[in-house]
Structures are given as C-alpha cells and as structure tokens.
C-alpha positions in Angstrom: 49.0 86.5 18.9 48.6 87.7 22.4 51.7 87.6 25.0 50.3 85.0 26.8 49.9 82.5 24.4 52.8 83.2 22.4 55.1 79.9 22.3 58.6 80.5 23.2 61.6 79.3 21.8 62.9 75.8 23.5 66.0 77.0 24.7 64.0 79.7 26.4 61.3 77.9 27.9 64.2 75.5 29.2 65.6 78.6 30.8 62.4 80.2 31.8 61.1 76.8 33.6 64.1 77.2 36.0 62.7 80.2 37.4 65.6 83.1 36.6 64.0 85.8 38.9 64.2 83.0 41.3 67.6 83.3 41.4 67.8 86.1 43.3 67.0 84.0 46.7 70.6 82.8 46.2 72.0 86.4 47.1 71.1 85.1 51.0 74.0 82.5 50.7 76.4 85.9 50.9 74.4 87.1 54.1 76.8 85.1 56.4 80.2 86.5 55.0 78.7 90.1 54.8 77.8 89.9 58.2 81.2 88.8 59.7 82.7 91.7 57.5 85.0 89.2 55.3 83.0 89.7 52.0 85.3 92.3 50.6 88.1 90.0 50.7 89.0 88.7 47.2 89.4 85.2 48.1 86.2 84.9 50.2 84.4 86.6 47.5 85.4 84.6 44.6 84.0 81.6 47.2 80.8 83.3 47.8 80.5 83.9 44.0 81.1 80.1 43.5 78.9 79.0 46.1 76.0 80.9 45.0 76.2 79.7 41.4 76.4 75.9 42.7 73.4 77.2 44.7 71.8 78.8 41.8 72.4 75.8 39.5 70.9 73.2 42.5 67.5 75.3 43.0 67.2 75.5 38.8 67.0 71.8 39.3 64.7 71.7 41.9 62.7 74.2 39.9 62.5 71.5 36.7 61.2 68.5 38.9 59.0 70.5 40.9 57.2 71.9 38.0 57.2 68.3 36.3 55.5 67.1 39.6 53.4 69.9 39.8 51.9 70.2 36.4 48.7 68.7 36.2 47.6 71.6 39.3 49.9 74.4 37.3 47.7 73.9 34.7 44.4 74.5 36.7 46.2 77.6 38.4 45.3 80.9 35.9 48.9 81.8 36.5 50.8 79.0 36.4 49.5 77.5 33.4 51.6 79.6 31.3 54.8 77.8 33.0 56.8 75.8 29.5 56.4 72.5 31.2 52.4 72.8 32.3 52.2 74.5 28.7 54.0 71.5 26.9 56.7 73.2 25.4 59.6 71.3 27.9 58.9 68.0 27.7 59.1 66.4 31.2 62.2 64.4 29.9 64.0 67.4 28.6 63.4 68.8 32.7 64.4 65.7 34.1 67.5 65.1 32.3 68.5 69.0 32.3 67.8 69.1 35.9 70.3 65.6 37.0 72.9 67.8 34.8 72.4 71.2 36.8 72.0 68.9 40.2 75.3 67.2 39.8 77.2 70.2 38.5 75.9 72.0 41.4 76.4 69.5 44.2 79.9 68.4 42.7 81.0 71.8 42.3 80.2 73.0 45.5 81.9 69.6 47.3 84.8 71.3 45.8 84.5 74.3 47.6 84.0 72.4 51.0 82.2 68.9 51.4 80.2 70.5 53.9 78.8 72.6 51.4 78.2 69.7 49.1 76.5 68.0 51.6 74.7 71.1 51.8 73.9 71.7 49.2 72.9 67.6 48.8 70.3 68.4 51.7 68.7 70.9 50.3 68.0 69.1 47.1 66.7 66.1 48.6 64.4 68.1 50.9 62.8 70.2 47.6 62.2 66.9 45.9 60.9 65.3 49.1 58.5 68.6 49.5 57.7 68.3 45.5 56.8 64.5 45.9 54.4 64.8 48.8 55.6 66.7 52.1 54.0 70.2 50.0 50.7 68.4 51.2 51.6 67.8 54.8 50.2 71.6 56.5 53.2 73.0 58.9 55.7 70.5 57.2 55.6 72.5 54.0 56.1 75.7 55.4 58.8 74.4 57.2 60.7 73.3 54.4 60.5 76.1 51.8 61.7 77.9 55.1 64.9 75.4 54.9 65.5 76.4 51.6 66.5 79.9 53.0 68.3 78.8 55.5 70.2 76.2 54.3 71.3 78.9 51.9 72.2 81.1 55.0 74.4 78.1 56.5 75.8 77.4 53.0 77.6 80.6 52.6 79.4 80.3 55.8 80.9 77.5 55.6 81.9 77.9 51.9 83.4 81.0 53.2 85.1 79.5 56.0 82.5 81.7 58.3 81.5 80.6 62.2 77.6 80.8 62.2 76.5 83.1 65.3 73.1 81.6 66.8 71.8 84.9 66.3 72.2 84.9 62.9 71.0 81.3 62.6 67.3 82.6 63.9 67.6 85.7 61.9 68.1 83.6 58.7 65.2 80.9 59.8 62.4 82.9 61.2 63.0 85.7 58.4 62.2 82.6 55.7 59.3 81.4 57.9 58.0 85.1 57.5 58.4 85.0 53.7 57.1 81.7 53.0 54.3 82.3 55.7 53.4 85.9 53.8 53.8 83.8 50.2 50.8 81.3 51.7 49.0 83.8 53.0 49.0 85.9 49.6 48.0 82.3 48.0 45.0 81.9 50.6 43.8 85.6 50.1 44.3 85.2 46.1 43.0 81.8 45.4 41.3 80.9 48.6 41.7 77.5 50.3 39.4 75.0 47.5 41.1 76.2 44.3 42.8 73.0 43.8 45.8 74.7 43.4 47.2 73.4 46.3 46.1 71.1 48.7 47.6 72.0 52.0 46.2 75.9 52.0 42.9 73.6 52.3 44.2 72.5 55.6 44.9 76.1 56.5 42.5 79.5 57.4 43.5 82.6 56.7 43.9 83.4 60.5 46.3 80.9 61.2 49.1 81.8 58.1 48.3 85.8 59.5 49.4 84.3 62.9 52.4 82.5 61.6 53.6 85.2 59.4 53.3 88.0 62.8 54.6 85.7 65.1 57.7 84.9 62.2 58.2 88.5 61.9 58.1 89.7 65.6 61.1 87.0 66.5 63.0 87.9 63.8 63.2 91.4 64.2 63.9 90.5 68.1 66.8 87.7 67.2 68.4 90.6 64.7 67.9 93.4 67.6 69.7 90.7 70.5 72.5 89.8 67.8 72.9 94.0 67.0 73.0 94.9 70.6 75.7 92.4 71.2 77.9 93.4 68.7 77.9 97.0 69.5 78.3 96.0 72.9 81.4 93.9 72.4 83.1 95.9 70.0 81.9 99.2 71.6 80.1 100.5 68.1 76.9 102.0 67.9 76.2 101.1 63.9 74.9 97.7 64.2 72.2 99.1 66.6 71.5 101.7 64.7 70.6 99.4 61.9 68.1 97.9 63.8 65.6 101.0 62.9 65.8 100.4 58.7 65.8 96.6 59.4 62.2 97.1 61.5 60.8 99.3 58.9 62.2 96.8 56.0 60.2 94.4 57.7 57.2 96.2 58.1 57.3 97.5 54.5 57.5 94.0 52.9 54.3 92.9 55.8 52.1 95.6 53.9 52.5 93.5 50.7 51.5 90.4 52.7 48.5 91.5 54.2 47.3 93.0 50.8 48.1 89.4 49.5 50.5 90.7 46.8 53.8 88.3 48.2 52.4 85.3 46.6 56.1 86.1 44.8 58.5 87.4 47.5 61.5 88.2 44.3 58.4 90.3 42.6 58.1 92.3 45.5 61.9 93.0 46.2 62.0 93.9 42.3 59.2 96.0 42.0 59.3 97.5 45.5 61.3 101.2 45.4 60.3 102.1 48.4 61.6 98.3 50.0 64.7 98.6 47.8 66.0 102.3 49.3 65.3 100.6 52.8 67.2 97.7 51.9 70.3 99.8 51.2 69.7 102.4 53.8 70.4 99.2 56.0 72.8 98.1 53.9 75.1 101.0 54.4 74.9 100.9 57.9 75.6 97.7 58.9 78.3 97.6 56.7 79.9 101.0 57.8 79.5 98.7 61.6 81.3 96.3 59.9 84.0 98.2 58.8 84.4 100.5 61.4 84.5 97.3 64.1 
C-alpha cells in the first residue's frame, strides 16, 4: 500500500487535520517581546510560552472547521484530498466537537493571561470561521484576513507580555503577512491556475494583480522595518538595529524567489525546507538581538 493512500490511525488523523507544521506561524506571537528586548526575562517568557500555546490550540481549531467547510473542494484539489477529514477518516463531528474543546481551552486560557488577549485571541477565531464560511470567496477580503491572522498574532504577544506595540512594528507585522499570504495565492494561481475549482476567489484574480500585491507588500515592509531600525539606533545611539536591516532585505528577497517560482503555496514548507532562508533568518537574528542587548 502506497504512502498516499495508506489510512492513518484516528488519533493521528485527528492530529494531522489540525495542521502541526502550521504551528509554527505561532512563533510570530513572540516577535513583539523579542523586539522590545524583554524575552529573556523568565516571567515574560513563561507568558509568551503560554500565549503561544493558547494561540496554537485556537488556530488547531480553526484548522478542524475550515477543513470541515472546505471539504467537498479539498477533495477536488490533488493535494488536499489526502487531508483525514476530505479522506473520511475524521468524521466532521469528531472536528467539530474537538475543535469547540481546543477553542475554549484556548480562548479561556489566554483570558487568563490578560482579557485582552482573550479577546484576542476571540477575534481571531471568529474572523477564520467568518473567512471559512464565506468571506474566503470575497477577492481582497480574503487576503486581508489570512493577513489578520499574522497580525493578530503580532498584537497578541504584546499584550500577553505586557509589551507597548510601536507603529512601526504594527506595519512590519501586517504588510509582512500581506506579503506571505499574497506569495501563498500567487503560488496557488501559478500551480492550479484560476478555474481549478479549488478556490473560487483566485477566479476573481490574474496572476498580475497577486505579483502586484505581493511586490507592493514586500517593498513597504522592508521600508516600515528600515524607518523603525533607523529610529532605534538613532535614539539609543546603536548601530545594530541598522545593521540588521541588510539580512532582513535579503531574507525577504530570498523567500520572494520561492514566490515567483510558485513554490510558497505553503509559507511553513519553505521556512522548513529553506537552508539558505534559515542561516539568513539567524544571521538577522543575532543581530538584532545583540542591538537589543547592547541598547
């Protein structure tokens, strides 16, 4: 029997249908205490570890009812087929249920923390089922919420972590996600075309329009992060957050080479499977954080 149509286990195709290599978006929610140089400090980090598991637990959720609502079109995609749920081996009530548990754990949990990151966190769930139910058909509208997603993580973090937002950092963190999700349509379009039936609003898109949305995404981004680096070093007097601007530029470059060859259809893929993206990533890393430090 061949990998593909080899029938899992239903504790793991209950785990597998909430998207574990997914989790890894949840990382952003610790963006916002790295950047204000707190995240080292036990107490914030234990918060930041509890936020991004109620995170984690939220978009699990919102992984179960979107494939539920999505499954008659998974099962026409040649990919997404092989989701548990499209393949019949969750049944929907099994997601459903699972996914109120994981929701409410989640949303309670991180009320906990700080009711504005319940409420947060309660956003963020309504808008993914909203998208699932019918505003993933509206062209613009979609894009703009997955975008949210990102964001909202962004925004999460700080105030679980007791950490003022900068406005900088607040277009950093929502015209990097419009970039991603941008790039993930784009790799859709350039994959499947726009009359696969695999998703009705890349029919109300060209392939022109999601390259201009994904360059015009990147180019502000990599100006709001240059405008929020300069004025660090500039109040504080230290060159490292400037100097980060260079690996940040070429991260962002690297990951647009996977977008225009249509390979970012799964942005965590690429970040997995990218070394060259990865040594980047900490190249950066280490700079902005000996900035930080050095302050």
């Amino acid at each position: 029997m061949s990998p593909t149509t080899a029938r899992r286990s239903p504790s793991r195709s209950l785990v597998v249908s909430t998207r574990p290599r997914q989790w890894l978006k949840n990382v952003v929610v610790a963006t916002a205490p790295l950047a204000a140089g707190v995240l080292t400090q036990p107490q914030v980090a234990l918060r930041v570890v509890a936020a991004v598991l109620a995170f984690t637990a939220v978009s699990a959720a919102v992984y179960l009812v979107n494939d539920v609502c999505d499954v008659e079109e998974d099962r026409r995609h040649p990919l997404k087929a092989l989701r548990p749920i499209a393949a019949g081996e969750v049944s929907v009530t099994t997601a459903l249920v699972t996914a109120v548990i994981l929701s409410a754990g989640g949303i309670g949990g991180g009320a906990l923390l700080d009711w504005r990151f319940g409420l947060t966190l309660l956003t963020y769930a309504v808008l993914q089922v909203a998208y699932a139910l019918w505003l993933k058909h509206m062209s613009v509208i979609d894009l703009a919420v997955v975008s949210s997603g990102f964001l909202l993580r962004a925004v999460g973090g700080g105030l679980a972590a007791g950490v003022p937002l900068s406005q900088w950092f607040l277009l950093v963190a929502a015209f990097g996600s419009l970039f991603m999700v941008a790039g993930k349509r784009y790799s859709e379009f350039y994959a499947l075309g726009s009359s696969s039936g695999t998703r009705r609003s890349l029919e109300q898109y060209s392939e022109s329009y999601l390259r201009f949305v994904w360059t015009l995404a990147a180019g502000v981004t990599i100006t709001a992060y240059s405008l929020w680096a300069f004025e660090i070093s500039s109040v504080d007097g230290n060159p490292w957050q400037a100097i980060s601007i260079a690996p940040f530029v070429i991260g962002v470059l690297r990951y647009a080479v996977d977008v225009d060859r249509g390979l970012a259809g799964e942005p965590e893929d690429i970040v997995l499977r990218d070394r060259g993206l990865q040594a980047v990533g900490v190249i950066w890393l280490l700079i902005f954080a000996v900035g930080t430090v050095t302050a």
